[in-house]
C-alpha positions in Angstrom: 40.8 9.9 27.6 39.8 13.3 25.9 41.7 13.5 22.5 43.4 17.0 23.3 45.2 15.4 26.3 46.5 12.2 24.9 48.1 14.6 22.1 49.5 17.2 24.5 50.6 14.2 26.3 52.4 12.8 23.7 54.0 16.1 22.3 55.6 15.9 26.0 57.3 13.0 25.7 60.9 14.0 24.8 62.5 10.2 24.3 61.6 6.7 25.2 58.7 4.6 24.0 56.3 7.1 24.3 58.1 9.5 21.7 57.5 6.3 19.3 55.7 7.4 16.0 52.1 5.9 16.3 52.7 4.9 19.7 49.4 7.1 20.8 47.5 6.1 17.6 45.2 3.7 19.3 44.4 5.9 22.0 43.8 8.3 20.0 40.9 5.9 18.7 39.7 4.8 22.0 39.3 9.0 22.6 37.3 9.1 19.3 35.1 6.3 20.2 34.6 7.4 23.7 33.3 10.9 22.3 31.1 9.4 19.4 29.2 7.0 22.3 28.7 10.5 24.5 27.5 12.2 21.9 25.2 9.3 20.4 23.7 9.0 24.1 23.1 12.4 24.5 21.3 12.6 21.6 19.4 10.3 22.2 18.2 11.7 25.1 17.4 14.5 23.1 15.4 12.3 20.8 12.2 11.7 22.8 9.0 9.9 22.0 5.4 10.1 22.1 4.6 7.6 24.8 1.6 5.8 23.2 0.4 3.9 26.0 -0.7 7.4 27.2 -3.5 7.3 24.8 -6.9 7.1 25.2 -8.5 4.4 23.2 -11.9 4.2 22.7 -14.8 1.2 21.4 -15.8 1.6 17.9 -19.0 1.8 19.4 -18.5 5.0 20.4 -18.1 6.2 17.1 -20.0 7.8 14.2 -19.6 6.6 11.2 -20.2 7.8 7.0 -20.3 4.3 5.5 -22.3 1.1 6.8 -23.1 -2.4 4.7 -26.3 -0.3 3.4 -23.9 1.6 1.1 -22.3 -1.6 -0.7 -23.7 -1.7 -3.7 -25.9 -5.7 -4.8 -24.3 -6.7 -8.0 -27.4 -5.8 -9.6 -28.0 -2.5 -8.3 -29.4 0.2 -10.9 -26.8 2.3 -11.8 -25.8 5.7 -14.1 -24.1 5.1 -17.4 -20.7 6.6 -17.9 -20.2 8.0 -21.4 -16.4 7.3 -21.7 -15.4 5.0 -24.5 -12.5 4.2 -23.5 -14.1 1.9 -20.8 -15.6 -1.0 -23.4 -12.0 -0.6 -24.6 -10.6 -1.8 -21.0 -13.1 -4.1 -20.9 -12.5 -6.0 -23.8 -8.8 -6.1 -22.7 -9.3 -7.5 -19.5 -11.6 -10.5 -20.7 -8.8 -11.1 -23.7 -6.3 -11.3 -21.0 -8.4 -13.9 -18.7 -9.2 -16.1 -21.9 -5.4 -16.1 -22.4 -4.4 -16.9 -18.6 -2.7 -13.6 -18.5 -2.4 -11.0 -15.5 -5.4 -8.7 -14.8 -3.8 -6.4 -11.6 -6.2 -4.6 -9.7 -4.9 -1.4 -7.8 -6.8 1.0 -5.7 -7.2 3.9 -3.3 -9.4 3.2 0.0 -12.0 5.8 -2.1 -12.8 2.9 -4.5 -14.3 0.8 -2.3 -15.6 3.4 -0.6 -18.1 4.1 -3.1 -19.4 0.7 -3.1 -18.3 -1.1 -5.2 -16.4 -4.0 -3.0 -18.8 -7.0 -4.3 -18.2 -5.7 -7.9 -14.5 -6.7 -6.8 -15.2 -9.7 -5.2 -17.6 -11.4 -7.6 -14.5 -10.7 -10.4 -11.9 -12.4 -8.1 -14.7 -15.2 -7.4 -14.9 -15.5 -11.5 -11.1 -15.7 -11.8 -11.0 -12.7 -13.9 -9.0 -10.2 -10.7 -6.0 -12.2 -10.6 -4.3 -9.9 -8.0 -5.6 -7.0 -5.7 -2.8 -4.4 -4.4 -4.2 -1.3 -2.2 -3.3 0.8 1.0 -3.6 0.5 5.1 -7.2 2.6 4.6 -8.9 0.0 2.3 -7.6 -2.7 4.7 -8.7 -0.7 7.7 -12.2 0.2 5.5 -12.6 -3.3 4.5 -12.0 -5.0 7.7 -14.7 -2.5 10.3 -17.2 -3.0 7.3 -16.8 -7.1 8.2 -16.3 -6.7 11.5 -19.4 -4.0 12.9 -21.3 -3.6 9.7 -19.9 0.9 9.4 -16.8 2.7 8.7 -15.7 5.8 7.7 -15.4 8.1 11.0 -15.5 12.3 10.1 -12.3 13.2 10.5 -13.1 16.9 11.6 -15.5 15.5 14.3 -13.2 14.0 15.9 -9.5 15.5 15.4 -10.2 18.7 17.3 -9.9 16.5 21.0 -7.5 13.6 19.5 -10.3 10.8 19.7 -9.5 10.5 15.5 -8.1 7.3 15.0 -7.9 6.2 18.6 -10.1 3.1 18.2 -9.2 -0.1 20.5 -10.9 -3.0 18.0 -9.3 -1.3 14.9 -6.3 -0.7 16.2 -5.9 -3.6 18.0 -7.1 -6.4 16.1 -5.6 -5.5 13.1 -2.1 -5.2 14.4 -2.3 -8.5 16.5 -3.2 -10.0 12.9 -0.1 -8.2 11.3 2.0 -9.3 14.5 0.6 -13.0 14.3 0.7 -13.1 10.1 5.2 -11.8 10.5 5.2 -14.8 13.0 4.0 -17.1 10.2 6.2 -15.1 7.6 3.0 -14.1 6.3 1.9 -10.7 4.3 0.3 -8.1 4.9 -2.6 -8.2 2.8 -2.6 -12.7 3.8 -2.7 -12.2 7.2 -5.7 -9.3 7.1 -7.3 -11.9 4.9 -7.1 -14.9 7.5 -8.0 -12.7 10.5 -11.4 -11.6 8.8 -12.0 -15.5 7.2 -10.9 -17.3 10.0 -12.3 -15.3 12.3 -9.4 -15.4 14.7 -8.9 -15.2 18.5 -13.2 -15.8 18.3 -13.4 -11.9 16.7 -17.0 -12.1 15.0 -17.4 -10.8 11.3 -21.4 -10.6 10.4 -20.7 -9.0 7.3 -17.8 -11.4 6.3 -19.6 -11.3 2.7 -18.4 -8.1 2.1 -14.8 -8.2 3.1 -12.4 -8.4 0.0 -9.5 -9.3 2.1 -11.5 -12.0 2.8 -12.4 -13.2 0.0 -9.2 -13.2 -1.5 -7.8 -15.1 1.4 -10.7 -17.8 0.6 -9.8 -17.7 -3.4 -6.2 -17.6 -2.7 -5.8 -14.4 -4.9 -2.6 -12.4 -4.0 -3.9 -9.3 -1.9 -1.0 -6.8 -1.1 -1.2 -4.1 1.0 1.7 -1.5 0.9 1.9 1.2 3.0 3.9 3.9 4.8 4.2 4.0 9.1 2.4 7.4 10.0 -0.2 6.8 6.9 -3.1 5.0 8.6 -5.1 4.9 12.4 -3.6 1.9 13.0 0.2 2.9 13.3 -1.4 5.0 16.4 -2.6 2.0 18.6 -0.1 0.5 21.4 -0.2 -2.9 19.5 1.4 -1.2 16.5 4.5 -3.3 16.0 6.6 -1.2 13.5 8.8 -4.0 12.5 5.8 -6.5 11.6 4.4 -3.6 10.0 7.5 -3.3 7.8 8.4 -7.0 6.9 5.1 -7.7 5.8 4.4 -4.9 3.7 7.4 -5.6 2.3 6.6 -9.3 1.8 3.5 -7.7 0.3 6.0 -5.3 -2.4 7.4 -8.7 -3.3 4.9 -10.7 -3.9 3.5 -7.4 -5.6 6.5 -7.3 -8.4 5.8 -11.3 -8.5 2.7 -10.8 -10.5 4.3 -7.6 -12.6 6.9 -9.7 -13.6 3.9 -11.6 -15.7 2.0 -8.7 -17.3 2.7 -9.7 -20.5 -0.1 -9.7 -22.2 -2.3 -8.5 -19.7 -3.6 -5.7 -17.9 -2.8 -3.6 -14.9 -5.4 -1.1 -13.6 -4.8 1.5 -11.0 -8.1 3.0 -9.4 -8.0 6.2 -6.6 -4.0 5.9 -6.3 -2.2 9.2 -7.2 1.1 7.9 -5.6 1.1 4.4 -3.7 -0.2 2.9 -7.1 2.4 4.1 -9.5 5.2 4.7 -7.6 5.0 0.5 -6.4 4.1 -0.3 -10.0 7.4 1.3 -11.5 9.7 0.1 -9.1 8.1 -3.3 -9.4 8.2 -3.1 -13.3 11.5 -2.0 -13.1 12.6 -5.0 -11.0 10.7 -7.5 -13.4 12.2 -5.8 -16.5 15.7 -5.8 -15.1 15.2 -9.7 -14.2 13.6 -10.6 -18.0 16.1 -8.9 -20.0 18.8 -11.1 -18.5 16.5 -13.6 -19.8 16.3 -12.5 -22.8 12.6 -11.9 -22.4 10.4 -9.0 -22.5 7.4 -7.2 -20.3 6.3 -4.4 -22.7 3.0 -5.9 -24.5 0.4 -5.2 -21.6 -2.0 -2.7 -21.2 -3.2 -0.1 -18.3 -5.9 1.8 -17.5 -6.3 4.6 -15.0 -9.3 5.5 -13.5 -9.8 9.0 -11.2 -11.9 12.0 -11.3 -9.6 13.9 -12.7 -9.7 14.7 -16.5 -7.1 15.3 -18.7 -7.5 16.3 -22.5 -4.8 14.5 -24.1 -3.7 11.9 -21.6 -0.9 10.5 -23.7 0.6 14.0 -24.0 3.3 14.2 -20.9 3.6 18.4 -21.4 6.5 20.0 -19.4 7.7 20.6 -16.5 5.8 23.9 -16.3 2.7 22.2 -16.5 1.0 21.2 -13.3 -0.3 18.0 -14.9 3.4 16.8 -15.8 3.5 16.1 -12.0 0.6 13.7 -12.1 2.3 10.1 -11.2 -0.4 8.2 -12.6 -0.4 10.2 -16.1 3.1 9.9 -16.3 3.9 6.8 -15.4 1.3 4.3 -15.7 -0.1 5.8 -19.3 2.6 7.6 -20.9 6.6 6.5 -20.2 5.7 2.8 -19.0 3.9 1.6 -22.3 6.0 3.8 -25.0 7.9 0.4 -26.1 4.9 -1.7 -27.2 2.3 -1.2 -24.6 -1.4 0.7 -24.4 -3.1 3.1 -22.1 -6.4 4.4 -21.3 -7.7 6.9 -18.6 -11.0 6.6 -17.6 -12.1 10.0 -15.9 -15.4 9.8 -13.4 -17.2 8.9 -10.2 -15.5 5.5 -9.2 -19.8 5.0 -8.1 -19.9 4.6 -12.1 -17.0 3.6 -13.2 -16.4 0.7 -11.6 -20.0 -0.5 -11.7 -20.5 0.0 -15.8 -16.5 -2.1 -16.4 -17.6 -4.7 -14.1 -21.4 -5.1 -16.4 -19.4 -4.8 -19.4 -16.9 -7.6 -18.8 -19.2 -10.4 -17.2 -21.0 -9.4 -20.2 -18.3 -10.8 -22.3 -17.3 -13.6 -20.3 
């Protein structure tokens, strides 16, 4: 019953039960309901969606590709010296940390890995030194077509102008059946990308399983995390894409992520190629951790981080103001100025992640 007739209805009503006070009060609610449920259904019909099985998926071999095997730097591979002595600095920290059992988080942009250096990262996991990797959907995506077809890396202006970007079936679909199978198991992210690539599941070949982080950390049982946004990566495009997998798991992923910040004392986090994801996750996670500790009378504030990223800055300790573009750079502010003001130390290590991560790695199996 429309609201304005029940209450010209009951403004009629000159005596009897009906002139009651509150009388008309619950149909008055039934009316508002009624008109909420319309107006939720139209809307929603209103609200339409990009059919996805409409798509056109192709192979991978059918792609192009930037980066194969070839471009994964041997762990003895000749390599330019950075001049940055900050970087022996990190160094040292890290192996203090592993000779104490402490935390040595390794965070990173897909670029890092891009550049090469994914054995670098897999012989320190192997060693014991990497006790936790945390990245994005692209280094996942990255690492896993580098296991699975030996390339990666597709031009994205090739391919955008007709919609084939991102529309790959083995990517797409693989992937999310392993996210799909890895929430059945109450697994995360970055666990169930691991098994997949390991395992080799449903009979999916990896010839280049030697390269593959996740994999590697699966083997080693080092916590990889994968945290991520729907709409960042190709994968969210496929028809497999199960959003709610998607969610639990990189949210398992967050947890298990704030795990290991909760025991940075005394060790090290490094965040590589993130401008966002990394310290964004790190600060909610420390926060989290802190909150949790000072109940306990404990405390997270002797640890050190490191930043590395082309971009240079020449006082990286000095936050500026909020007229200064570089006040708006997460990683500055956070992870090496207002995180590690109470008892903590910070280094930013600008350059070519091709030389970066290649001269930290020398320098702290040089140590250990």
């Amino acid at each position: 019953m429309p609201l304005a007739y029940s209450v010209q209805m009951r403004s009629n009503c000159k005596d009897g039960a009906l002139s009651q006070p509150g009388f008309l009060a619950p149909l008055q609610q039934r009316a508002i309901s009624l008109a909420r449920l319309i107006s939720r259904k139209i809307l929603k019909e209103l609200m339409h969606q990009l059919n996805r099985t409409q798509l056109k998926i192709l192979p991978l071999s059918e792609r192009q590709h930037k980066m194969t095997v070839a471009d994964v730097y041997s762990l003895d591979a000749a390599m330019p010296l950075s001049d940055n002595p900050h970087l022996r600095i990190v160094a040292d920290r890290i192996v203090e940390a592993h000779r104490e059992h402490r935390q040595v988080i390794w965070m990173m942009g897909a670029h890092v890995m891009r550049r090469g250096n994914s054995r670098f990262i897999i012989d320190l996991m192997e060693r014991g030194i990497i006790t936790h990797v945390a990245t994005n959907g692209a280094c996942a995506i990255h690492d896993f077509e580098l296991a699975h077809i030996g390339a990666t890396l597709e031009d994205v202006e090739d391919y955008i102008w007709d919609g084939k970007f991102g529309n790959w079936e083995e990517t797409g679909r693989y992937l999310n059946e392993a996210i799909v199978r890895g929430y059945q198991d109450k697994l995360g992210f970055g666990e169930a990308v691991g098994r997949l690539i390991q395992e080799g599941e449903e009979g999916i070949p990896f010839p280049h399983r030697d390269v593959s982080m996740f994999a590697a950390a699966y083997r080693l049982s080092v916590p990889i995390t994968v945290h991520k946004g729907i709409g960042y990566d190709i994968t969210d495009q496929h028809p497999a894409a199960d959003y709610a997998a998607i969610g639990w798991s990189t949210g398992e992923d967050f947890l298990r992520f704030a795990h290991s910040i909760s025991q940075l004392e005394g060790g090290v986090f490094l965040n590589l190629g993130s401008a966002v994801m990394g310290p964004e996750v790190y600060l909610k996670s420390l926060s989290m951790a802190r909150n949790i500790a000072t109940q306990r009378e404990e405390e997270i504030r002797h640890f050190t981080t490191a930043n590395f990223d082309l971009i240079y800055f020449d006082d990286f300790q000095e936050e500026g103001k909020p007229t200064d573009a570089h006040y708006y750079h997460r990683p500055k502010k956070t992870i090496l100025i207002r995180t590690v003001k109470d008892g903590g130390e910070s280094y930013h290590i600008s350059g070519d992640f091709s030389v970066t991560v290649p001269q930290l790695y020398r320098l702290i199996t040089a140590s250990v």
